[in-house]
N, C-alpha and C positions, 0 to 999 in steps of 0.2 A: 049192404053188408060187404064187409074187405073180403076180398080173396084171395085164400091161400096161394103161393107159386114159391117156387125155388128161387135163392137169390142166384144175382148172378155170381161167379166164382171170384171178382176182381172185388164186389164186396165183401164176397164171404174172407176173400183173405185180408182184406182192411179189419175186417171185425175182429179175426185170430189176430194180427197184429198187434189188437189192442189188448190183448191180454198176455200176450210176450214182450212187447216193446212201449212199456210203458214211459221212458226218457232215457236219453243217450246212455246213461250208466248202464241198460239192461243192454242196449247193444255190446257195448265193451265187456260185461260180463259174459252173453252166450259166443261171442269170438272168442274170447280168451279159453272159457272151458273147452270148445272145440278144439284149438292149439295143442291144449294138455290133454286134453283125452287123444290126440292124432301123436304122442310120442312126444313132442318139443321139450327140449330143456333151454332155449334161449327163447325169449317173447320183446317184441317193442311194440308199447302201444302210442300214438301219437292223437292228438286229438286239437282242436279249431276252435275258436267260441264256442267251449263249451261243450262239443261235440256235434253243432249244430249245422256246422258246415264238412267237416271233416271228422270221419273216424278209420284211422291207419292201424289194423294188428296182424304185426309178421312175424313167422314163427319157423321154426326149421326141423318141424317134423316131416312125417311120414309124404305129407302130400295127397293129392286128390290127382288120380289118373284122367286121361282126355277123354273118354268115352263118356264117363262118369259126371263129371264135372256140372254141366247141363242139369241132371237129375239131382244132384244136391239142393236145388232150390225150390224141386215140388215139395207141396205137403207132405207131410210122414216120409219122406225120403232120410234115413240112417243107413249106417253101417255098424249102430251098435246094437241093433236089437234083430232075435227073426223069427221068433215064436213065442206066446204068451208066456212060458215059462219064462223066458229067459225078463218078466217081472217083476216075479217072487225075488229076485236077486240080482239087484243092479248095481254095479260096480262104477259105474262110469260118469263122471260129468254131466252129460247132456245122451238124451235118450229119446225125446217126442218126435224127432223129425222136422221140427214147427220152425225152429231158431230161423235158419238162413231163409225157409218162404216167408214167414214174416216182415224179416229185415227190408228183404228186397220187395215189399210188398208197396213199402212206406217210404221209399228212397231210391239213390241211384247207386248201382252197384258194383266192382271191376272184382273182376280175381286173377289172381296169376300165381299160377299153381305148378309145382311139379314134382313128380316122383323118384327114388334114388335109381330105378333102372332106366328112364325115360333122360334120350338123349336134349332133349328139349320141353319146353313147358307148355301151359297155355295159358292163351288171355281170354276171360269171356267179360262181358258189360252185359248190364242189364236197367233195365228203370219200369218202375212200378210192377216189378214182378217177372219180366219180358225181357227174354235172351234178345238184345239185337246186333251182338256178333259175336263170334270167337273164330281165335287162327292162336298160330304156334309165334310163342316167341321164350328168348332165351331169357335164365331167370334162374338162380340158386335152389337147391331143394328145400321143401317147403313150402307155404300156401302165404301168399301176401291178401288181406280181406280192404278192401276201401268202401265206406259208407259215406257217400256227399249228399246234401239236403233233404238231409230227415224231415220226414214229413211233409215235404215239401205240396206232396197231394192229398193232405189231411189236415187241410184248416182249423177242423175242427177241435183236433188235440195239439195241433201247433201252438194256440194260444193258448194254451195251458201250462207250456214251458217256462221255468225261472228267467231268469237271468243267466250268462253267461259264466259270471262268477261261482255260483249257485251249483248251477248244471256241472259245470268242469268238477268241484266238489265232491258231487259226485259218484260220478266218474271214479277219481282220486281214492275216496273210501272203496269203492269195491274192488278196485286194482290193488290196493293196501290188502284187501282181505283176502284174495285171490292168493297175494306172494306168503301170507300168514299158514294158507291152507295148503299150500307147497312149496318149501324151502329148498326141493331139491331144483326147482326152474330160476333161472336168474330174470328178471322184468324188469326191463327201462321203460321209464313214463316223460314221454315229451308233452308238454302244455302249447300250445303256442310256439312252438319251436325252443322251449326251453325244458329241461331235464329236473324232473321234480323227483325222482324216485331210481333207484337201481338196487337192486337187490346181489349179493354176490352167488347166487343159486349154489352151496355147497351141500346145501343135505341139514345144516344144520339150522334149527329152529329159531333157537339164540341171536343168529344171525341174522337171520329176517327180521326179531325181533327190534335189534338195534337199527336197521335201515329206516322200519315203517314207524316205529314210534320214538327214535331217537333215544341216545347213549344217555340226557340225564331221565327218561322216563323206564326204559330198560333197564337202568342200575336199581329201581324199584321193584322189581319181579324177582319171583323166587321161584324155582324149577319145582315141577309136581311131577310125581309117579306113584300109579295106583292100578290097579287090577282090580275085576270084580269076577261072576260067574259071568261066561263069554264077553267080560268086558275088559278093556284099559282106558287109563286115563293117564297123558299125557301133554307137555306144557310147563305155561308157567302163569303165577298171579299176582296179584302187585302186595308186599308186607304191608299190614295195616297201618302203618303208619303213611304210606304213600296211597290211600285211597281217593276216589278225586270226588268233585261233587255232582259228577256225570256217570250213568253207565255205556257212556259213549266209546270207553276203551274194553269192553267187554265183549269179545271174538270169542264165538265157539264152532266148532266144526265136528262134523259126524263121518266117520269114512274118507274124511280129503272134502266132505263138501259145506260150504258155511249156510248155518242155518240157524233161526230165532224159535230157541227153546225155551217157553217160561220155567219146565222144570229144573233144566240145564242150570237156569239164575237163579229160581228158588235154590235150588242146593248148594251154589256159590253161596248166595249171602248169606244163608242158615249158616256156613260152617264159619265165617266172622261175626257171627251173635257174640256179645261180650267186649270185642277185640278193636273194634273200631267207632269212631264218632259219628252219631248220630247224623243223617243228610249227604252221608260219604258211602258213596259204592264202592267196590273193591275192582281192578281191571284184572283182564283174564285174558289169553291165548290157550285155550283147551279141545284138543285131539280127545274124541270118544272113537275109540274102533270098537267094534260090533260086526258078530255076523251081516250078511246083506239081507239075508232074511229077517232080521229081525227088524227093523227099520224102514216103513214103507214112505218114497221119495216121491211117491205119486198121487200127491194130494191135494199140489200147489202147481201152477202155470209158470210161477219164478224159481220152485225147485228150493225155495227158503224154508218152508215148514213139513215138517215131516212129522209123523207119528210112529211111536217105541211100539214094540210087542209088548212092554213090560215097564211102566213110567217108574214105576219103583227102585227096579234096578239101577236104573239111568241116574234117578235121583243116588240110591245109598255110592254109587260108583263116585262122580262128582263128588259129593259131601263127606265119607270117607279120604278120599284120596286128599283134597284139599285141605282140609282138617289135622289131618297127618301131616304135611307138611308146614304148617303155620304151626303146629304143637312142639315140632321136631325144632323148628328154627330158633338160637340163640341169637341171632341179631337183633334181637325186637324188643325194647326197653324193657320190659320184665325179666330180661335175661341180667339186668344189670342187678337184681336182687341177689344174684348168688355171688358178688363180687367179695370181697372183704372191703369191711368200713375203715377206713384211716380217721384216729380221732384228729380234731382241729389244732391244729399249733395257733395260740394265741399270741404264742411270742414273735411271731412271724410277721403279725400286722402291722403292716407298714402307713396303715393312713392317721392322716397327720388332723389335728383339728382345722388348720388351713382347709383341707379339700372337705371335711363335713359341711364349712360353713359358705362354701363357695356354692353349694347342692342348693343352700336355701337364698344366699342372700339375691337382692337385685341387682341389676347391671349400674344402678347411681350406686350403692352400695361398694359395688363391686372397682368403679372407679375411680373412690373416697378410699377405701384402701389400699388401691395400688399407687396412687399419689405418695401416702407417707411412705417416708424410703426407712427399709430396712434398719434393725440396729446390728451396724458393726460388730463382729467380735473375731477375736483374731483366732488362726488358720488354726492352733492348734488347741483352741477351746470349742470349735465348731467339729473338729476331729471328734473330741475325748463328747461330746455332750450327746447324750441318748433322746429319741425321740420325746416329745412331750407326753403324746398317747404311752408310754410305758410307763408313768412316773409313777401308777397303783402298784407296778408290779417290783419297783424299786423300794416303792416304801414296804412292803409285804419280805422284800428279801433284805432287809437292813440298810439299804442304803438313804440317806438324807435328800429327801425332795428339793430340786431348783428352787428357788425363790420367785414368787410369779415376780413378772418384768412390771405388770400396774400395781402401785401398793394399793392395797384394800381401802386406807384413810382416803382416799380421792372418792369412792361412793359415797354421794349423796343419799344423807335417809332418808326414809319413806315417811312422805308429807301426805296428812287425810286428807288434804284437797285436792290431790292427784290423784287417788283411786278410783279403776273404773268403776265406775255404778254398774251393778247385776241387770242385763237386759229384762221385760216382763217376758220375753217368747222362746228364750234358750238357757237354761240351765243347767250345767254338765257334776252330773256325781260319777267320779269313777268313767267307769268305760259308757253310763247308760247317758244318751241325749236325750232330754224333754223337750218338746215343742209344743206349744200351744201357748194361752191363754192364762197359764199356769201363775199363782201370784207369789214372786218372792220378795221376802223382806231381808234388810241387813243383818248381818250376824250379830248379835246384842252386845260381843266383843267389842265393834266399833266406838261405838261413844265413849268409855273408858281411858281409848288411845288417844283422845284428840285433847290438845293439849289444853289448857285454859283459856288460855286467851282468843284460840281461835275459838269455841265453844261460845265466849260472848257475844263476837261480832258474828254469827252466822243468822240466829237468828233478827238480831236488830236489823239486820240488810232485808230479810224476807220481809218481815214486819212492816219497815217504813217505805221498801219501794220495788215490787217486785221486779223480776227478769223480765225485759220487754222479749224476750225471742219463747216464753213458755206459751202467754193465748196465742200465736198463731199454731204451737205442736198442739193444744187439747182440742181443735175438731176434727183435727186430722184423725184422732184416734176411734171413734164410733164409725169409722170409713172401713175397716179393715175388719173381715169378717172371722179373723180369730177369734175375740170374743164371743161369738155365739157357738164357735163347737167346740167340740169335747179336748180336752187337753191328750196330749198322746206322747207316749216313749217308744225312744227306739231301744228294743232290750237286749238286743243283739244280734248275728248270725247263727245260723245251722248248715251243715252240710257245705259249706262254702258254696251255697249256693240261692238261701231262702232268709229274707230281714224279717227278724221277729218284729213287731209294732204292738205296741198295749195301749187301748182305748178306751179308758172306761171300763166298760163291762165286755171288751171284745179284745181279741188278739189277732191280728193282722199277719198272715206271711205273704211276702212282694219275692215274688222271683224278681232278681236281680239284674238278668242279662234279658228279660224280655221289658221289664220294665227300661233302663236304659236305651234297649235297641229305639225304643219308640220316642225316647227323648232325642237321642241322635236325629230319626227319622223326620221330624219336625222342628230340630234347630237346621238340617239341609232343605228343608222344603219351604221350609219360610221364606217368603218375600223371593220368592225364584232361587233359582240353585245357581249359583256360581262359588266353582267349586277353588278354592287356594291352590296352585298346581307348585308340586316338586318335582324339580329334575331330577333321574335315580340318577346316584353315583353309579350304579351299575347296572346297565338298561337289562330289562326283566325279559329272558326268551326261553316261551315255553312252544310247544305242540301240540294245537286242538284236537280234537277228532276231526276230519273233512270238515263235513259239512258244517260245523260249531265254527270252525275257524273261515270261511266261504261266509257263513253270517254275521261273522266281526271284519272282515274286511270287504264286506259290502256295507258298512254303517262308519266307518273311521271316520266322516265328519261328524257324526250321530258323538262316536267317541269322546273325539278331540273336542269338542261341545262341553263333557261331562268331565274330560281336564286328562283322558289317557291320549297319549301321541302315540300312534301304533301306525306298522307297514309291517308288510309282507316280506319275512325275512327268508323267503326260498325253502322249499325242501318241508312243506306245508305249517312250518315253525312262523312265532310270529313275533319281533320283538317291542316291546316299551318301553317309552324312553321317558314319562313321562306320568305320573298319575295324582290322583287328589291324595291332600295330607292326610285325608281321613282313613284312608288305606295304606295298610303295612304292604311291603316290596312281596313278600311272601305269601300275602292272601293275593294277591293282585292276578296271577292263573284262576283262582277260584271265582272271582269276583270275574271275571270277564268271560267264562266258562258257563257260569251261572246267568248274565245277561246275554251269551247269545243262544242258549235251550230258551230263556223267555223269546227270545227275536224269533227262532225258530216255530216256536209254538203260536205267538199271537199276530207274529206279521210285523213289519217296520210301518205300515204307516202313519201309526202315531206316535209322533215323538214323544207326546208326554206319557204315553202309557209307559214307552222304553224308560224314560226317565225314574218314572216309580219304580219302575224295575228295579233301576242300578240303584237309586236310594235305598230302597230297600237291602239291597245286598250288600252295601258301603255301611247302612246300618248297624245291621248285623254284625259282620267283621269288625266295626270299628267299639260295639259294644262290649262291655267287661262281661268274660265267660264264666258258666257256672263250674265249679269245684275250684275256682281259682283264689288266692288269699286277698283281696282288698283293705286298703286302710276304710280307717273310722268315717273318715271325711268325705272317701266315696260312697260309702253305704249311706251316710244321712243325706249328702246329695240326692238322689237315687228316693229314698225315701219322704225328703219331702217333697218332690214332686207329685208323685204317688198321693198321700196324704192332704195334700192343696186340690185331689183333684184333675190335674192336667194330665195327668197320666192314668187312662182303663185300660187300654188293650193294645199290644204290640202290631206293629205291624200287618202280623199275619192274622188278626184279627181272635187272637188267643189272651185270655183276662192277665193281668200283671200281676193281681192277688187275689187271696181266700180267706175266710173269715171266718170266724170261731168266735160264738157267743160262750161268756159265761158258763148259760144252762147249759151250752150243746156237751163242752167239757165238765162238768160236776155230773154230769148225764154219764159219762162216760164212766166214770168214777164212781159210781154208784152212791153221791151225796145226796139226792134227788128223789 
């Protein structure tokens, strides 16, 4: 039978470690609140592979006195707490005492610290928890913290750290959220000895905004102000038109401290019900101030989750406020409703039948007409002559139409041995397509038009010596499995968004953009993916969230594989120079936001999984959307695929179509 005993205290404090310092970003988080709760309005954090080697945060507050100093690194050792009351209502950053024994628990540790009356500072060092010196030395007011080799005496969470890439990430996100959750401290973030981050610490929120999420994602945010009973809400959140397909840029903060509220996001997204597209988050930077009592911050070891006296409030405060301000906003396309309509000028129209027929014809085409050279006409009949495209409106206002330049006697009549013959599997009345199996015969008109003579010899040709090229077409045709199903029309759209089909005794609706998306899906997957790469004319730079963007530029071969050329454009932005044709310039954030949450979530080390991925989301993007207007030619595309068969279910594993019998509808109708 084990025996109960006390551990020793060098484990007990590896074990507390583990629930405060769980990778470099939790160090750089509990320094930094330290900083700002100790007074600082300037902060530099520097950090090493990662944080794995180095973590530097200097700050120019208040300072830690020499007596004192030493004691800052026992357990429960604060200066912000000193009696259970002072629970019920906590104001401050950091409150357990745990941060700095932890730190130094799992690491090597320097301080050089000093106070605004103290003529001089101190240095203390420490490793695995263990003061092994301090003496005075001189040193600016303010506390400098150094953290080298994390973990260095903990193998066993050592191996559990990312990548260096990854880790610095980070890092990066929580120092982002840090400057978000106080705009009045300015924060320089060195990488590697390189400067990814400054903030101008004025007070103002805006400001911060612009630093951490950059000027074209900031011009998407619209300022919020709301109040509730003991509440405000303050901020700003992105117009639904700019929402992304991440809630990656969704910051909320309680009192000055950041923390993950599902209510907080239920009542974000609730109040863009209606207002935004389907798979898009909204981004947010949102201030709730509240009593201290009302918000209990002691529930969690990371100090992230907290629990309301009142989730309700919390909720109508957010959902109010926000709601309010997207109602109130006239920038957001629906405000263009209250514009006044300008009718068309027709007579304005400047396009010529040159540039209609230049839309359709082909490039042999195109350089069979640029060959014949122009006809001549002199300078002051080329003045006086009105476009062609006007000549309806000339003859409508009395004037006498140009004479076409071809005379009409140069067309050759129509010969009945030139007529195409009606296909058996497509026949078009009107706007509706038949397909199928369907049997059409010549118009009875025919025979009447042809003239005598040819009439003679048509059949004596059949008669005495058939086409050698017809037996080898008749076994071709019991091959093709038309014949045996049901003939079907396509009888139109609805909603701009569902193809009618009529078969039979059934009527088919095809979603549109899920059946396409899966056509896409499997014309890129075929026979391996190699994708057609376009250089943008204008390489594409946007700004991930951290860690999304730490996961695309840990895979840029992975990328440039799948036909995007991407690097690291500084200042956590990332640019591309280079993407598949399958993808517009403008989905290409989306599309690469959306493959690293998948890299994020399932791991890089299968490429092909990664690859599904991005097919999938190149699919998507590249497929025609629902409420959008499509021509005739797209839709029966689309539909006979569907219809043959090769198309069930899109990608996501969602049907393409739905089906309605007959009875189900006379059912409905009460013929039944």
């Amino acid at each position: 039978m084990p025996h109960i005993q006390q551990l020793d205290s060098h484990v007990a404090d590896l074990i507390a470690a583990g629930e405060v310092v769980e990778r470099p970003a939790s160090v750089v988080k509990e320094l930094m609140e330290n900083a700002i709760d100790a007074g600082a309005d300037k902060l530099t954090v520097e950090i090493q592979h990662g944080g794995m080697t180095l973590i530097r945060v200097t700050d120019n507050g208040c300072g830690i006195a020499a007596d004192e100093a030493p004691t800052a690194f026992l357990r429960h050792a604060t200066s912000k707490l000193r009696t259970e009351y002072d629970l019920e209502a906590i104001g401050t950053l950091g409150f357990r005492g745990e941060a700095l024994a932890a730190i130094s628990a799992v690491s090597r540790m320097e301080l050089l610290t000093r106070t605004a009356d103290a003529p001089l500072g101190t240095a203390l060092s420490l490793e695995a928890g263990v003061v092994v010196s301090q003496e005075e030395a001189g040193c600016p007011q303010g506390t400098t913290m150094v953290v080298k080799d994390l973990f260095y005496n903990t193998p066993a969470r050592l191996k559990f750290m990312k990548k260096d890439s990854a880790e610095s990430a980070a890092c990066f996100a929580m120092i982002q959220r840090l400057a978000l959750s106080h705009p009045e401290v300015s924060i320089k973030f060195l990488r590697d000895g390189k400067q990814d981050l400054l903030t101008p610490g004025d007070g103002q929120l805006k400001s911060a905004l612009y630093a951490v999420l950059g000027r074209d994602l900031a011009l998407g945010f619209t300022p919020v102000k709301g109040s509730g009973e003991d509440m405000t809400v303050t901020g700003f959140v992105s117009l639904p038109t700019c929402c992304r397909g991440t809630r990656g840029y969704q910051h909320f903060f309680v009192n000055g401290r950041y923390v993950k509220s599902r209510t907080m996001m239920a009542a974000l997204e609730e109040a863009y019900a209606n207002q935004k597209m389907v798979g898009k988050f909204p981004g947010c930077v949102l201030h709730l101030t509240t009593r201290l009592n009302a918000v209990d911050v002691n529930v969690h070891p990371t100090k992230q989750e907290v629990k309301f006296g009142s989730e309700k409030k919390v909720f109508d405060a957010v959902y109010y406020a926000v709601k309010s301000t997207l109602e109130a906003d006239r920038s957001r396309p629906s405000a263009l409703a209250d514009s006044p309509r300008l009718a068309p000028k027709a007579a304005q129209d400047t396009v010529t039948p040159h540039q209609t027929t230049f839309r359709t014809m082909t490039a042999e085409q195109f350089r069979k007409t640029a060959d014949k050279p122009a006809p001549s006409l002199p300078l002051h009949d080329i003045a006086a002559r009105p476009a062609q495209t006007a000549q309806p409106v000339r003859a409508a206002a009395g004037v006498a139409p140009v004479a076409p330049e071809r005379p009409v006697p140069t067309i050759q009549p129509v010969r009945p041995e030139s007529k195409p013959v009606p296909t058996p599997t497509v026949q078009s009345v009107g706007a509706n397509a038949h397909i199928g199996p369907s049997k059409t015969t010549p118009p009875v008109d025919v025979a009447p038009e042809v003239p005598r003579a040819t009439a003679r010899v048509a059949p004596t040709v059949v008669e005495k010596e058939p086409v050698p090229t017809i037996p080898p077409v008749e076994p071709q045709t019991p091959i093709q499995p038309e014949p045996e199903e049901t003939p079907w029309r396509m009888a139109g759209e609805v909603l701009n968004t569902y193809i009618i089909v009529e078969q039979g005794d059934k009527v088919l609706l095809i979603d549109k953009h899920a059946a396409h998306e899966r056509m896409n899906f499997d014309r890129l997957k075929a026979a391996g993916y190699t994708p057609m790469v376009q250089t943008l004319l204008t390489p594409v730079v946007f700004t991930p969230p951290a860690e999304e963007g730490a996961a695309l530029l840990a895979q840029l071969p992975l990328l440039e594989r799948f036909g995007f050329e991407a690097e690291d454009f500084g200042g956590g932005a990332i640019i591309v120079r280079t993407a598949p044709d399958d993808v517009d310039a403008a989905a290409i954030p989306d599309v690469l936001l959306e493959l690293a949450g998948r890299l994020i979530t399932c791991g890089t080390a299968d490429p092909d999984s990664a690859r599904d991925a991005l097919l999938h989301t190149m699919a998507c993007k590249a497929a025609i959307k629902g409420g959008q207007k499509n021509g005739e030619a797209e839709l029966l595309k689309v539909a006979k695929a569907v219809m043959a068969g090769e198309v069930k279910y899109c990608p996501h594993g969602r049907p393409v179509a739905i089906e309605l019998t007959r009875s189900q509808i006379e059912k409905r109708f009460g013929r039944v």
